[in-house]
N, CA, C and O atoms as CSV, one atom per row, in Angstrom:
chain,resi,resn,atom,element,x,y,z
A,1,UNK,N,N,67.135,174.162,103.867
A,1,UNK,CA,C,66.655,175.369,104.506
A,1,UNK,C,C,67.040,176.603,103.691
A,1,UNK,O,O,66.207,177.427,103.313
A,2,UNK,N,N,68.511,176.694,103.413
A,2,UNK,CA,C,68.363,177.872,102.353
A,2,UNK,C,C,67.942,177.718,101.162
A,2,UNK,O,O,68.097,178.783,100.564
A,3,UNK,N,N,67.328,176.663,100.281
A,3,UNK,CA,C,66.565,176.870,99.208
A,3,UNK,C,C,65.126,177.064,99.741
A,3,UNK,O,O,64.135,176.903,99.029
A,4,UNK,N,N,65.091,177.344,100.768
A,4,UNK,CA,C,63.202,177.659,101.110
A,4,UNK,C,C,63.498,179.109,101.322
A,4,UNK,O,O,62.503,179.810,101.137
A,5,UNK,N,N,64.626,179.785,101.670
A,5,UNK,CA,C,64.846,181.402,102.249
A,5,UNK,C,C,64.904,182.081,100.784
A,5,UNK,O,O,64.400,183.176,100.534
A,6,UNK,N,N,65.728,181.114,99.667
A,6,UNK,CA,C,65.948,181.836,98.210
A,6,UNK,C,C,64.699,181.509,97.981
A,6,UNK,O,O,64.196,182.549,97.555
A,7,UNK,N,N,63.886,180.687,98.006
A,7,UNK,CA,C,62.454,181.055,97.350
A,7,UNK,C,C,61.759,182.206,97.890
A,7,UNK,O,O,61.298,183.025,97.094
A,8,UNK,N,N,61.617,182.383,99.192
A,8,UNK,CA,C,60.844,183.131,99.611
A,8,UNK,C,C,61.082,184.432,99.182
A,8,UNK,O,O,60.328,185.371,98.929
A,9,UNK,N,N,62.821,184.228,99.140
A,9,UNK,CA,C,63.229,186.065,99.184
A,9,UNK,C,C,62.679,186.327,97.187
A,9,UNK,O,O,62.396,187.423,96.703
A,10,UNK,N,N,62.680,184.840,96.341
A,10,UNK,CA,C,62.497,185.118,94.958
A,10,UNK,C,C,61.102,185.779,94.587
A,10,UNK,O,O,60.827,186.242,93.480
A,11,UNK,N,N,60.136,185.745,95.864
A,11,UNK,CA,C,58.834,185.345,96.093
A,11,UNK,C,C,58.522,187.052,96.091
A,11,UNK,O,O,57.775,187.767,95.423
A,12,UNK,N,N,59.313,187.253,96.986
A,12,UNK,CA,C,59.034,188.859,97.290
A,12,UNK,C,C,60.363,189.836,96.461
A,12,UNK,O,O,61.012,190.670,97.092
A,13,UNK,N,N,60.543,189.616,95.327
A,13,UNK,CA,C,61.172,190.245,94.716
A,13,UNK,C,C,62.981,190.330,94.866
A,13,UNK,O,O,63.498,191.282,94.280
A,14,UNK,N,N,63.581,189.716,95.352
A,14,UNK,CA,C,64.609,189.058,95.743
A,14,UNK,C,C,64.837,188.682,94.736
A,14,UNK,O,O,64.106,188.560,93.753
A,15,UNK,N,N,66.663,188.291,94.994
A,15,UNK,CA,C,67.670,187.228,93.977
A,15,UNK,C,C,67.801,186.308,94.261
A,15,UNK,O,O,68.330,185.970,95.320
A,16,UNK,N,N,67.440,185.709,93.562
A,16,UNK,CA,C,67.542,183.456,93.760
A,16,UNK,C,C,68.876,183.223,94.187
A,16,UNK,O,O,69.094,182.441,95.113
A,17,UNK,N,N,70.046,183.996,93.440
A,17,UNK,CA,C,71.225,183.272,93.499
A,17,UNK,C,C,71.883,183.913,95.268
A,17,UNK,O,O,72.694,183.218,95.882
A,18,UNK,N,N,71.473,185.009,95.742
A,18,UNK,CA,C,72.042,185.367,96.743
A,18,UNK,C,C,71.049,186.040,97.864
A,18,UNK,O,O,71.545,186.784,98.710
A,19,UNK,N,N,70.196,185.876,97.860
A,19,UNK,CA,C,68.907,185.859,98.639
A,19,UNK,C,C,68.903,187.664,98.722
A,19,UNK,O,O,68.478,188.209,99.741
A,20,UNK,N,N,69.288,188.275,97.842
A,20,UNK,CA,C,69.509,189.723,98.094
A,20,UNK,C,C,68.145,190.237,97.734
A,20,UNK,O,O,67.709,190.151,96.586
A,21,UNK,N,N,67.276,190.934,99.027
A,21,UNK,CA,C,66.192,191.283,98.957
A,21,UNK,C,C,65.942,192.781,98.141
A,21,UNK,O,O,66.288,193.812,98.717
A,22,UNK,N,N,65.478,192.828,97.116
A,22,UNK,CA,C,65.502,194.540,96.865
A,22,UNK,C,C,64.046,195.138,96.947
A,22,UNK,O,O,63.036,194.719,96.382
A,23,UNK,N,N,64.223,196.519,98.021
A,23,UNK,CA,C,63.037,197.305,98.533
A,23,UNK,C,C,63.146,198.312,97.963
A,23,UNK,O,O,64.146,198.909,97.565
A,24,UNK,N,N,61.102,198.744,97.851
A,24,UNK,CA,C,61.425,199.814,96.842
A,24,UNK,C,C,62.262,201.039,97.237
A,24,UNK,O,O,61.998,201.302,98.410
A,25,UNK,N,N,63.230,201.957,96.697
A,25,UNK,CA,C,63.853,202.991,97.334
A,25,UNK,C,C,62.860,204.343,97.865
A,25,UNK,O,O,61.984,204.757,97.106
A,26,UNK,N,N,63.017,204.805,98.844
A,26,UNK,CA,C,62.002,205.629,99.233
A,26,UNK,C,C,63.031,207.370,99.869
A,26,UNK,O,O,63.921,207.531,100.704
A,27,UNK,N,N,62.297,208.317,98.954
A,27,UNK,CA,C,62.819,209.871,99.286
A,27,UNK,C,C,62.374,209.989,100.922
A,27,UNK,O,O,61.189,209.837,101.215
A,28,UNK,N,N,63.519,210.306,102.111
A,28,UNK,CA,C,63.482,210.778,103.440
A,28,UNK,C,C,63.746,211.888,103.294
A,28,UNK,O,O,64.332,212.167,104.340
A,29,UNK,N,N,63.710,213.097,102.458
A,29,UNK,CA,C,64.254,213.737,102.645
A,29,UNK,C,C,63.027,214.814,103.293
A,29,UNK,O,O,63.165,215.491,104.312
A,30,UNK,N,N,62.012,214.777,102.558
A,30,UNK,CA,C,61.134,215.555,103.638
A,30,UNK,C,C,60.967,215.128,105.362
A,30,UNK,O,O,60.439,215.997,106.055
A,31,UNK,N,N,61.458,213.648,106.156
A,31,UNK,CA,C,61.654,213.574,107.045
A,31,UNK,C,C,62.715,213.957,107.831
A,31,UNK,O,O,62.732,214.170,109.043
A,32,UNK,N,N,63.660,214.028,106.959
A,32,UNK,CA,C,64.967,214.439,107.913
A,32,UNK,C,C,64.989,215.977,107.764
A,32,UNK,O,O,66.059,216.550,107.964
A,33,UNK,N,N,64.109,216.550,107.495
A,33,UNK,CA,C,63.935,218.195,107.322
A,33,UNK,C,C,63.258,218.410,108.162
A,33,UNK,O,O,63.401,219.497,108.720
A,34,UNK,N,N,62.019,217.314,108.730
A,34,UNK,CA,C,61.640,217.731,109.286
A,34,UNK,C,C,62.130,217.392,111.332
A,34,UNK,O,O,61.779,218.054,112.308
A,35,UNK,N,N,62.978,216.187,111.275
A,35,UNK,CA,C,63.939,216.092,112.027
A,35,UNK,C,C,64.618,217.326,112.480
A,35,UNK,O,O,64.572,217.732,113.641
A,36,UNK,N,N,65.317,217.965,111.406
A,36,UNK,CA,C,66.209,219.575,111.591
A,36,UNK,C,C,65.395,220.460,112.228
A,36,UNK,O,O,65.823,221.177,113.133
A,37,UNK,N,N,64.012,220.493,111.768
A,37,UNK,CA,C,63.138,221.777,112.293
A,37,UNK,C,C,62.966,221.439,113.540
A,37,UNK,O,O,63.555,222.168,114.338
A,38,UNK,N,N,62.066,220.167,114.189
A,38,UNK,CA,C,62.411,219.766,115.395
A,38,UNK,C,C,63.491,220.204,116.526
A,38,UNK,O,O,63.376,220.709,117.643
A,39,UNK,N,N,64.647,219.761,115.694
A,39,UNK,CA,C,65.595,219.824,116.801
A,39,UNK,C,C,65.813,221.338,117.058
A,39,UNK,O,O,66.078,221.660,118.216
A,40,UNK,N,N,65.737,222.241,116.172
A,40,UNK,CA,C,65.855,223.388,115.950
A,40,UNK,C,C,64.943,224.067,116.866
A,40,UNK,O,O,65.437,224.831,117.694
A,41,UNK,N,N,63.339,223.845,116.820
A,41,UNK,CA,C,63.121,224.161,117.876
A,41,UNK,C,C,63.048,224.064,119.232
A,41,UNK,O,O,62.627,224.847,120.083
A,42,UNK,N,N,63.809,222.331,119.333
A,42,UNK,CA,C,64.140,222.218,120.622
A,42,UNK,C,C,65.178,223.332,121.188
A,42,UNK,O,O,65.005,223.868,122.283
A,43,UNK,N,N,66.144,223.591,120.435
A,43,UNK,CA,C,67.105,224.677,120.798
A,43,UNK,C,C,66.661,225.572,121.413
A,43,UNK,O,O,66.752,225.624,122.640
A,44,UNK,N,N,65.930,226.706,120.508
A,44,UNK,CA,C,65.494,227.713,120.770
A,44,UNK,C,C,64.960,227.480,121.788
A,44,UNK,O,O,65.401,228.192,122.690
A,45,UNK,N,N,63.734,226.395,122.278
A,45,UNK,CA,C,63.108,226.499,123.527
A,45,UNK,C,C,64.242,226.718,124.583
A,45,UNK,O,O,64.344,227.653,125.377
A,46,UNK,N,N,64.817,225.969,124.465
A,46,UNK,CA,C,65.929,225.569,125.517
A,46,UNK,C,C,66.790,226.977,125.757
A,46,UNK,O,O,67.132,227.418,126.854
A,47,UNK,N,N,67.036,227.528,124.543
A,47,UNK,CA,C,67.554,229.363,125.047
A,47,UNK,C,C,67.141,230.171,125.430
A,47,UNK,O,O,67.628,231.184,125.932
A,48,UNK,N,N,65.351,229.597,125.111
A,48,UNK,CA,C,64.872,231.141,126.041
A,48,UNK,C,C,64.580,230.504,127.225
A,48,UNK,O,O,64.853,231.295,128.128
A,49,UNK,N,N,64.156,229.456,127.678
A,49,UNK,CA,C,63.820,228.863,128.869
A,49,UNK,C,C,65.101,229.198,129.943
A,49,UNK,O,O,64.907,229.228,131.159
A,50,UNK,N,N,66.406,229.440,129.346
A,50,UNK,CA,C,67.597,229.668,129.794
A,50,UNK,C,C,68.209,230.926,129.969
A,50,UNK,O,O,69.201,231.174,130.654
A,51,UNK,N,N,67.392,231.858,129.150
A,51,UNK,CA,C,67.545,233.405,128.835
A,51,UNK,C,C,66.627,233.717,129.532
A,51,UNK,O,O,67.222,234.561,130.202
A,52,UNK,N,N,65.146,233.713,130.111
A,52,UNK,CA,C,64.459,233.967,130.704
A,52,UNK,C,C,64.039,233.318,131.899
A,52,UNK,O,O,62.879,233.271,132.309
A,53,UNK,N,N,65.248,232.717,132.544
A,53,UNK,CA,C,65.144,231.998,133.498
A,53,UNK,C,C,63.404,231.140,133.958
A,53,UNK,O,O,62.593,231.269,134.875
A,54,UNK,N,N,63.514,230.292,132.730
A,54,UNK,CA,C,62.380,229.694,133.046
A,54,UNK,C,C,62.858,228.080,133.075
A,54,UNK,O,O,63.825,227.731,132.397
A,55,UNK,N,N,62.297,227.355,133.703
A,55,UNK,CA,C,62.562,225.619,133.914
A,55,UNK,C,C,61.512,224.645,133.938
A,55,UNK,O,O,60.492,225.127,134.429
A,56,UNK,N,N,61.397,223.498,133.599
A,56,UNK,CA,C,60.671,222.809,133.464
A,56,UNK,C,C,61.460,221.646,133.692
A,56,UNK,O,O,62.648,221.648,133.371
A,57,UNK,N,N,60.654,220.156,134.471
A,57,UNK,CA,C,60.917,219.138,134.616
A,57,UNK,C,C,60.123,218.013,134.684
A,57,UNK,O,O,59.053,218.132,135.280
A,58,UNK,N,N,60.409,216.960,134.209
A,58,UNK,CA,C,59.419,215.799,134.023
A,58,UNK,C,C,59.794,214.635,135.320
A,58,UNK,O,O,60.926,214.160,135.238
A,59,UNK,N,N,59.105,214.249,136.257
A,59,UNK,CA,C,58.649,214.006,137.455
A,59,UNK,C,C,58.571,211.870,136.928
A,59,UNK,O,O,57.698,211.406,136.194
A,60,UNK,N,N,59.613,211.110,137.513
A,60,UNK,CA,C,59.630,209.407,136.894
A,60,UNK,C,C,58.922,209.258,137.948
A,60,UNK,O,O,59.075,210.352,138.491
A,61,UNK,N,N,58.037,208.467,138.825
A,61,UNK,CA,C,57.711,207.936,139.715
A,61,UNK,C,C,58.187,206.344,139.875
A,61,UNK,O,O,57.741,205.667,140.802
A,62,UNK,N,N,59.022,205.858,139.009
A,62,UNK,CA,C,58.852,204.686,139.159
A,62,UNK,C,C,60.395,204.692,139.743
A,62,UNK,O,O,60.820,203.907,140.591
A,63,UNK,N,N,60.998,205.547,139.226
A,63,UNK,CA,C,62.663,206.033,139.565
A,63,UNK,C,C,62.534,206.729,140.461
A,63,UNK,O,O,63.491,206.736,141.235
A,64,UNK,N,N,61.551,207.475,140.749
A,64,UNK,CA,C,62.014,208.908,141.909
A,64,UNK,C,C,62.843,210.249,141.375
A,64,UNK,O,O,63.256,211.081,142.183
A,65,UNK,N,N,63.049,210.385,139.941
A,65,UNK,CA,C,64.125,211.108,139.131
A,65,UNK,C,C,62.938,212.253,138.480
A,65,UNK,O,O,61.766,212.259,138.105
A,66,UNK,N,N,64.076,213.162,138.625
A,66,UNK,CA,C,63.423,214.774,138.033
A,66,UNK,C,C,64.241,214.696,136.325
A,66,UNK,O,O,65.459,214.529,136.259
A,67,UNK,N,N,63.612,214.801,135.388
A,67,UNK,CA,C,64.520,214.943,133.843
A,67,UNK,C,C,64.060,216.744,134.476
A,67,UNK,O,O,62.961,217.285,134.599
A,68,UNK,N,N,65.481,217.243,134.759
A,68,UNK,CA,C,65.405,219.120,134.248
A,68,UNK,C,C,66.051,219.414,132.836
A,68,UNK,O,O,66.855,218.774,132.158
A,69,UNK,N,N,65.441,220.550,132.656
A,69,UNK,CA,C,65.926,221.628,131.404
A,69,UNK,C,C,66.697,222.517,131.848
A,69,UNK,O,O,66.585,223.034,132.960
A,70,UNK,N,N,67.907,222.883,130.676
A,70,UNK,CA,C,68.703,223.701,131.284
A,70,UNK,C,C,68.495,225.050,132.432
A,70,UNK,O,O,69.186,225.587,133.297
A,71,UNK,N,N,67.037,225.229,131.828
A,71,UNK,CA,C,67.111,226.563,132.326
A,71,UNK,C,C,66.668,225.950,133.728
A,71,UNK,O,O,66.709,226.919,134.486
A,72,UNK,N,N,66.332,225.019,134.339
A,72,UNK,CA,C,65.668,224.889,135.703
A,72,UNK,C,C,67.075,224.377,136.468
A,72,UNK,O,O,67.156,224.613,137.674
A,73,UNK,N,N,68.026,223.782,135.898
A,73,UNK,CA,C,69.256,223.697,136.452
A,73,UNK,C,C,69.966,225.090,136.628
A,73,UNK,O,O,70.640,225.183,137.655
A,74,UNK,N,N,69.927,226.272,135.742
A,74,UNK,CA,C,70.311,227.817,136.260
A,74,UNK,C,C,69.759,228.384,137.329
A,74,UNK,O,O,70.394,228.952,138.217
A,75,UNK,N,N,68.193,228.209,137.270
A,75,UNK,CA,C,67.842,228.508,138.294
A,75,UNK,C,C,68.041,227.931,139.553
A,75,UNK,O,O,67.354,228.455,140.429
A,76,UNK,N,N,68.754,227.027,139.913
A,76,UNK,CA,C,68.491,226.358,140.973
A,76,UNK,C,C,70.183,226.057,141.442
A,76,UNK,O,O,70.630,225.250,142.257
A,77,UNK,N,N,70.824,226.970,140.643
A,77,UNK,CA,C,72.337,226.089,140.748
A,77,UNK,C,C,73.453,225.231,140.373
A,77,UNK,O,O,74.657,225.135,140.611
A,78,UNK,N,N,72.207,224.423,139.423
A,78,UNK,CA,C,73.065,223.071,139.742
A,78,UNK,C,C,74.334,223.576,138.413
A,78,UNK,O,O,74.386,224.609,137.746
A,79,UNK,N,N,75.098,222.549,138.420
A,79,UNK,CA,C,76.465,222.283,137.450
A,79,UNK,C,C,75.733,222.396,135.778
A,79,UNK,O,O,74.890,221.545,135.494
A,80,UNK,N,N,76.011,223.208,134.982
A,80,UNK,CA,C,75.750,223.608,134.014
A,80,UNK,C,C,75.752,221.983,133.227
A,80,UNK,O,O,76.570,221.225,133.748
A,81,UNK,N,N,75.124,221.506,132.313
A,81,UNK,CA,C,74.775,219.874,131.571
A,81,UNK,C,C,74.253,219.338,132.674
A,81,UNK,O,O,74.285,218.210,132.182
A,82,UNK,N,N,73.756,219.131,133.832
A,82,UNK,CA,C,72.863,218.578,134.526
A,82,UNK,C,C,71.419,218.233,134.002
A,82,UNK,O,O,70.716,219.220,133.785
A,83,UNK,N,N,70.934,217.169,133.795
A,83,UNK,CA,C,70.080,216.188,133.142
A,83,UNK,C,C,69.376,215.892,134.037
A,83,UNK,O,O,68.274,215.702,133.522
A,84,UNK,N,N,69.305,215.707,135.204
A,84,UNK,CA,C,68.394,214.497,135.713
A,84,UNK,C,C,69.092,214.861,137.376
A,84,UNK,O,O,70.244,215.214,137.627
A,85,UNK,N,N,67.964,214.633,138.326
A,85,UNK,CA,C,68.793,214.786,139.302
A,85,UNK,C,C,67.429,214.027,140.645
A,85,UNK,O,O,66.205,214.161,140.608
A,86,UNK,N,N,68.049,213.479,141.398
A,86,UNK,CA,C,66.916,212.603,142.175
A,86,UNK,C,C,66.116,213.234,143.281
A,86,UNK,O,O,66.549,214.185,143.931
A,87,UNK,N,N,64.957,212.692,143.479
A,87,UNK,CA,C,64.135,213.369,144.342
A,87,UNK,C,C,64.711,213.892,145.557
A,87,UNK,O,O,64.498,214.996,146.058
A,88,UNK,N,N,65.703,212.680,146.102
A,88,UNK,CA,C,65.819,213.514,147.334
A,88,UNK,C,C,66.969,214.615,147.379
A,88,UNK,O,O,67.196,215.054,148.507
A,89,UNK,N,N,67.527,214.995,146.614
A,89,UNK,CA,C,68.257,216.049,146.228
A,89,UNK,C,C,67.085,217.236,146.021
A,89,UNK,O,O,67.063,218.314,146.616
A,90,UNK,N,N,66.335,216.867,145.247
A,90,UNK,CA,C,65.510,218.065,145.071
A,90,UNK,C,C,64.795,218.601,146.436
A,90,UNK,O,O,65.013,219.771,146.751
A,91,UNK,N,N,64.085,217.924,147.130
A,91,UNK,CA,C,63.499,217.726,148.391
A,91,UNK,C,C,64.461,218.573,149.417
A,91,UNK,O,O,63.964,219.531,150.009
A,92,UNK,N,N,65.921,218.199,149.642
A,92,UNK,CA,C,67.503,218.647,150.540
A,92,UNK,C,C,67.139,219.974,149.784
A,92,UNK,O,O,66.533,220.693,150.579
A,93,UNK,N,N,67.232,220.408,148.912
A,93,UNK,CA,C,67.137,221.957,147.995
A,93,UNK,C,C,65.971,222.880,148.431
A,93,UNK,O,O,66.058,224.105,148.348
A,94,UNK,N,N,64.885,222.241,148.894
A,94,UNK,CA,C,63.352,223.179,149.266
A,94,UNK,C,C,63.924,223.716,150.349
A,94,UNK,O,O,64.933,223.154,150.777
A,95,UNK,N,N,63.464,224.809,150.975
A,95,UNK,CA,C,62.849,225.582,152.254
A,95,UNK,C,C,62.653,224.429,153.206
A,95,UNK,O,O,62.033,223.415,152.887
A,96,UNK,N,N,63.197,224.621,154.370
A,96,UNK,CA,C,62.514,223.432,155.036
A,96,UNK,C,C,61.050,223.641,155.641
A,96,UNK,O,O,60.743,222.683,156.351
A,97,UNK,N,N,60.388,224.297,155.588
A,97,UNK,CA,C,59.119,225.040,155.913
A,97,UNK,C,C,58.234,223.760,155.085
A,97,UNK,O,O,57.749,222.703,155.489
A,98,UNK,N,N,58.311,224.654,153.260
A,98,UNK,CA,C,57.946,223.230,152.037
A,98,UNK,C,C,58.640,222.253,151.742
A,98,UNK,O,O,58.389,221.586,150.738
A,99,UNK,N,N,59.509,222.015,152.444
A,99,UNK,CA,C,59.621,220.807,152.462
A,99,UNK,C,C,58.346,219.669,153.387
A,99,UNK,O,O,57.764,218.673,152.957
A,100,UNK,N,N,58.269,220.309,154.705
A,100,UNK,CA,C,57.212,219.731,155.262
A,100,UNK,C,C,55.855,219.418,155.076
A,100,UNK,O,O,55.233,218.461,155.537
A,101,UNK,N,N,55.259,220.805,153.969
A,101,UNK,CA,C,53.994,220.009,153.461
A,101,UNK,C,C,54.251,218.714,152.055
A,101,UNK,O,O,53.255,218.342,151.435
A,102,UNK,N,N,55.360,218.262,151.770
A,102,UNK,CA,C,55.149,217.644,150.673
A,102,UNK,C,C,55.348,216.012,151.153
A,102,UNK,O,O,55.214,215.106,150.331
């Protein structure tokens, strides 16, 4: 069995004697730049959404779970790094007025 793995790996450019596969080397560096810019503007969103008291949240249905952004956790109270917080918490938080049409 390992003289069929050293062929194969010899097959695809590999070492016979230690099955050491060599791939061509490839420059990431325009990806991980563009990784930085990304995250970078995740930031910024996240400061003004937080500076301008604005919030946004993504709604799981299969969980019942709210993913919030910082700034919708300022607005609303919660404990500053709050991530995620479950429907019926959010629901206990409405008006009880809207709470009733939902």
């Amino acid at each position: 069995m390992a003289r069929i793995a050293q062929k194969l790996f010899a097959d695809l450019g590999g070492c016979r004697c230690c099955s050491f596969k060599r791939w061509p080397a490839s420059d990431i560096t325009e990806r991980k730049q563009e990784e930085l810019n990304l995250l970078e503007r995740n930031l910024q969103l996240s400061l003004a959404g937080k500076a301008g008291l604005i919030g946004r949240y993504a709604y799981d249905v299969d969980t019942e779970k709210l993913q919030i952004s910082e700034g919708y956790a300022a607005i609303h109270g919660l404990p500053e790094g709050t991530t995620e917080i479950a429907r019926s918490e959010w629901l206990a938080s409405l008006n009880p007025e809207d709470a009733e049409r939902i």
